[in-house]
C-alpha positions as CSV (number, residue, x, y, z in Angstrom):
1,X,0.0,0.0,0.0
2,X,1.5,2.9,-0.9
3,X,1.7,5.9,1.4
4,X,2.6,9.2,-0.2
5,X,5.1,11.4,1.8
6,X,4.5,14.7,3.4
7,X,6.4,17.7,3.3
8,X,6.1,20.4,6.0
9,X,7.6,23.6,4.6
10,X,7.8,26.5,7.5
11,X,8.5,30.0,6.4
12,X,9.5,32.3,9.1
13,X,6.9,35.2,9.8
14,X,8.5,38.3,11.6
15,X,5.9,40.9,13.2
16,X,6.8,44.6,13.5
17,X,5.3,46.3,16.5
18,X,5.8,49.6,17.6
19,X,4.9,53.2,16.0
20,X,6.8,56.1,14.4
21,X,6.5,60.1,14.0
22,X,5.6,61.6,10.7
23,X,9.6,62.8,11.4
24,X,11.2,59.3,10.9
25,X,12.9,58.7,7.7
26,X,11.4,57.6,4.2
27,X,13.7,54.7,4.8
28,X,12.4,53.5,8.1
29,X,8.8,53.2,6.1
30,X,9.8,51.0,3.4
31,X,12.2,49.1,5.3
32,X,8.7,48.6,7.4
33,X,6.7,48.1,3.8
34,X,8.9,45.5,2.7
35,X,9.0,43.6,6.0
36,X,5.3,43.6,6.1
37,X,5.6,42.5,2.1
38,X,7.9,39.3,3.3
39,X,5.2,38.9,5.8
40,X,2.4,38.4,3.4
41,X,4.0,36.0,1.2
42,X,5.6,33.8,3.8
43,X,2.2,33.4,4.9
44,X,0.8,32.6,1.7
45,X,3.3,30.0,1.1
46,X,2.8,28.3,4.1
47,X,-0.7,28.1,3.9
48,X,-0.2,26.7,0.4
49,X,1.8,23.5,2.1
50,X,-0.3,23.1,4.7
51,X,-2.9,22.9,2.2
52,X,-0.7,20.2,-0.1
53,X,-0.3,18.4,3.2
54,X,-3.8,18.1,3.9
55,X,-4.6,17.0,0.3
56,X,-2.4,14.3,0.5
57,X,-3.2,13.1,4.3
58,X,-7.2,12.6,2.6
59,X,-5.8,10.6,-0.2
60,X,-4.2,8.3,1.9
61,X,-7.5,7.8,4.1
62,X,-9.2,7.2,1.2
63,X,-6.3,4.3,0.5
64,X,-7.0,2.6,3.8
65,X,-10.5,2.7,3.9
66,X,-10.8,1.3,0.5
67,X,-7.8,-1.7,1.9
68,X,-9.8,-2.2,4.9
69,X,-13.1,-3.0,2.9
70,X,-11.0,-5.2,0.7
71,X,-10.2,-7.3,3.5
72,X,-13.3,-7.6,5.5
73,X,-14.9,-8.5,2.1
74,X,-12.0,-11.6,1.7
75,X,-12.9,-12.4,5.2
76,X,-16.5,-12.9,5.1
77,X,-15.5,-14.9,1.5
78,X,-13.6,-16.9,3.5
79,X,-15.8,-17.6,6.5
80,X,-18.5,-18.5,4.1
81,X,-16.6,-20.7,2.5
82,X,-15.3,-22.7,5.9
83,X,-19.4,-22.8,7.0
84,X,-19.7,-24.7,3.4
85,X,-17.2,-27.2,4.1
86,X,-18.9,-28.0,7.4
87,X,-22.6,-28.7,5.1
88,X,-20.5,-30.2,2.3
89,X,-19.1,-33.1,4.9
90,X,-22.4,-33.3,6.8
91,X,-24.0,-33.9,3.6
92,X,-20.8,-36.7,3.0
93,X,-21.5,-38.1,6.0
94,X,-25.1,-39.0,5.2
95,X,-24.1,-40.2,2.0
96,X,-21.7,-42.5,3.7
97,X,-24.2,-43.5,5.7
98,X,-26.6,-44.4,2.9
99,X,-24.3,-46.3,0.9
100,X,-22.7,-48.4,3.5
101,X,-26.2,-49.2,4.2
102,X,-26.3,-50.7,0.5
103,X,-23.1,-52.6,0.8
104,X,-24.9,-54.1,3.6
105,X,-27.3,-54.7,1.8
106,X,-26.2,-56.3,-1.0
107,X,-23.6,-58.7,0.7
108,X,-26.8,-59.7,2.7
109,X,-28.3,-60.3,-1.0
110,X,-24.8,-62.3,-1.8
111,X,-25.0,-64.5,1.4
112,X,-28.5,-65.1,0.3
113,X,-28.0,-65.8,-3.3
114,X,-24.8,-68.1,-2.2
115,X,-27.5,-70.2,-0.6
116,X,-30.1,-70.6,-3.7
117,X,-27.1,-71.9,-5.5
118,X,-26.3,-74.8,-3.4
119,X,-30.1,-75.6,-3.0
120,X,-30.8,-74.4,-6.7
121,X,-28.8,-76.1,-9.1
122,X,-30.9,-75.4,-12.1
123,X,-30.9,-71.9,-11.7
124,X,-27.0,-71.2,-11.0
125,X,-26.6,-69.9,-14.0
126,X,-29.1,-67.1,-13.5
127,X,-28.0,-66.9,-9.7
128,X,-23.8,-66.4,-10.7
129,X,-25.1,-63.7,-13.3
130,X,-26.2,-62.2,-10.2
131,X,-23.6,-62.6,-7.9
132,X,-21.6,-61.2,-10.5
133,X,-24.0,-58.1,-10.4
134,X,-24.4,-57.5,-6.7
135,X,-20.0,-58.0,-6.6
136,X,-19.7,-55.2,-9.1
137,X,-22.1,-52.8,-7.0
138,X,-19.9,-54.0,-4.4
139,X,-16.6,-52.8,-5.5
140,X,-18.3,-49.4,-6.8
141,X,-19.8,-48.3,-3.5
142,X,-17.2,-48.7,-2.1
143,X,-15.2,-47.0,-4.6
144,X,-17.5,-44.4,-3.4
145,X,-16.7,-44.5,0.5
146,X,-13.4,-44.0,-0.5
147,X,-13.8,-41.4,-2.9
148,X,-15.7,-39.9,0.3
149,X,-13.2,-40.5,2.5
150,X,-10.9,-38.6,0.2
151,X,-13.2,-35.8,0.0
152,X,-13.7,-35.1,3.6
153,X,-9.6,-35.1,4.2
154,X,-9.6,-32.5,1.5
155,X,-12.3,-30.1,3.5
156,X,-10.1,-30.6,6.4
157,X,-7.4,-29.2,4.4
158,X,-8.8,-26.5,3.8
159,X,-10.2,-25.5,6.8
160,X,-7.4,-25.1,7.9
161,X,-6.0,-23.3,5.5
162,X,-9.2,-20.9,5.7
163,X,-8.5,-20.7,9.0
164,X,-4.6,-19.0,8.8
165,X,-6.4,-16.6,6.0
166,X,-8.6,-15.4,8.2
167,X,-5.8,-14.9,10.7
168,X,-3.3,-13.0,8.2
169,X,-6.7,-11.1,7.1
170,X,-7.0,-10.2,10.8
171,X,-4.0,-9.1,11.8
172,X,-3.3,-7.0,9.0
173,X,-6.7,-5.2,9.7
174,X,-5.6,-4.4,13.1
175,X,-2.3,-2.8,11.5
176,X,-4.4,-0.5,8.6
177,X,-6.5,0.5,11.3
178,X,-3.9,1.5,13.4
179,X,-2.3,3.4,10.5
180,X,-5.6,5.5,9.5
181,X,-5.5,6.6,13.2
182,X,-1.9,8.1,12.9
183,X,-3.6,9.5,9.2
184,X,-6.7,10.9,10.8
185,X,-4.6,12.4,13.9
186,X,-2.3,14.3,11.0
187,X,-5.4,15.4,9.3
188,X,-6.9,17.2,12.1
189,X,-3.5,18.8,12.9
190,X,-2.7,19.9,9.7
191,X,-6.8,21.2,8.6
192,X,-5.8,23.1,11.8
193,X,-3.0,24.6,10.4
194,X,-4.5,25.4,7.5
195,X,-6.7,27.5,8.8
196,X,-4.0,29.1,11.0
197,X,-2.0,30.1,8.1
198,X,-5.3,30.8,5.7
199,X,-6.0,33.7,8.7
200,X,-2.9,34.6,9.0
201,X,-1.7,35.4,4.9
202,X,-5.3,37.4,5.1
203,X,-4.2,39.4,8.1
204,X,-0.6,39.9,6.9
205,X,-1.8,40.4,3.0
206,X,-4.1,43.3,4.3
207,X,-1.5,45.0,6.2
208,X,0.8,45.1,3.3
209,X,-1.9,46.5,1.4
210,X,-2.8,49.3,3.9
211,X,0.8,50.1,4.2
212,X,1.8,50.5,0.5
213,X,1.0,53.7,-0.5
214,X,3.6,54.7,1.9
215,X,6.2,53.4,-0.5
């Protein structure tokens, strides 16, 4: 994140006090005209770097806020994303459950089958085409539970990894909101300032005016 730097530029604003007698020399009055001249611009010129200043602390709260809603928005991504692993290996689970209920199912029908063969000769043919069947259901259920298994270590995975996102996401919140404090804190300072200087290059700009037709 880029941060853009500031530059504090202080000109050096001398007052004149005091008062002098028609009788002091020409001299004396311009010497007091062009000090009062100095003045005026000094003034301007810090007032236009306080002003650059506080352009540029605004730009960089504009920056953090928009970093910050990046990374509340990858957060709640994130979260939502861990609360769907949880449903998508609840809804594994049940399908676990369901299929192992056929594999029980059909080695019950195997067992069964196994029996109608010995007391069935005639129909072993038919019987072995099914055995053959119910094996093959067999092997791909439980192709299944594995394929399950495989699935739910992969959700693990990556809650987990969602986990250290959030984390990192969290931690470097903490830090950009730390930062926009130190911003907003320079922001008030230097709007102050601004309107320090912005009274003071009026006040010192209308002196020199009142006093010039001295010259």
């Amino acid at each position: 994140m880029l941060r853009k730097v500031l530059i504090v530029g202080f000109l050096v604003v001398v007052f004149l006090a005091g008062t002098w007698s028609e009788a002091d020399e020409n001299t004396k009055v311009n010497e007091a005209l062009e000090q009062l001249r100095l003045n005026a611009e000094n003034s301007q010129a810090n007032l236009e770097q306080y002003e650059k200043n506080l352009s540029l602390v605004k730009n960089n709260l504009v920056e953090l806020d928009g970093a910050l809603t990046n990374l509340r928005s990858m957060r709640k991504q994130v979260l939502e994303n861990t609360e769907k692993a949880d449903q998508n290996k609840m809804a594994l689970d049940q399908q676990k459950v369901v299929v192992e209920k056929h594999i029980e199912k059909e080695n019950q029908f195997v067992s069964e089958e196994q029996k109608n063969i010995d007391l069935l000769k005639k129909k072993l043919a038919e019987l072995e085409a099914n055995q053959k069947k119910r094996q093959d259901n067999i092997a791909l259920y439980q192709k299944r539970v594995r394929e399950i298994d495989q699935e739910k270590t992969e959700w693990d995975e990556q809650r987990k990894h969602s986990e250290a996102i959030v984390k990192e996401i969290d931690h470097k919140e903490q830090l950009a909101m730390d930062e926009k404090k130190q911003w907003e804190a320079k922001e008030r300072t230097y709007a102050s300032e601004v309107k320090k200087w912005s009274d003071q290059a009026s006040f010192a700009t209308s002196n020199y005016k009142k006093y010039e037709k001295f010259k």
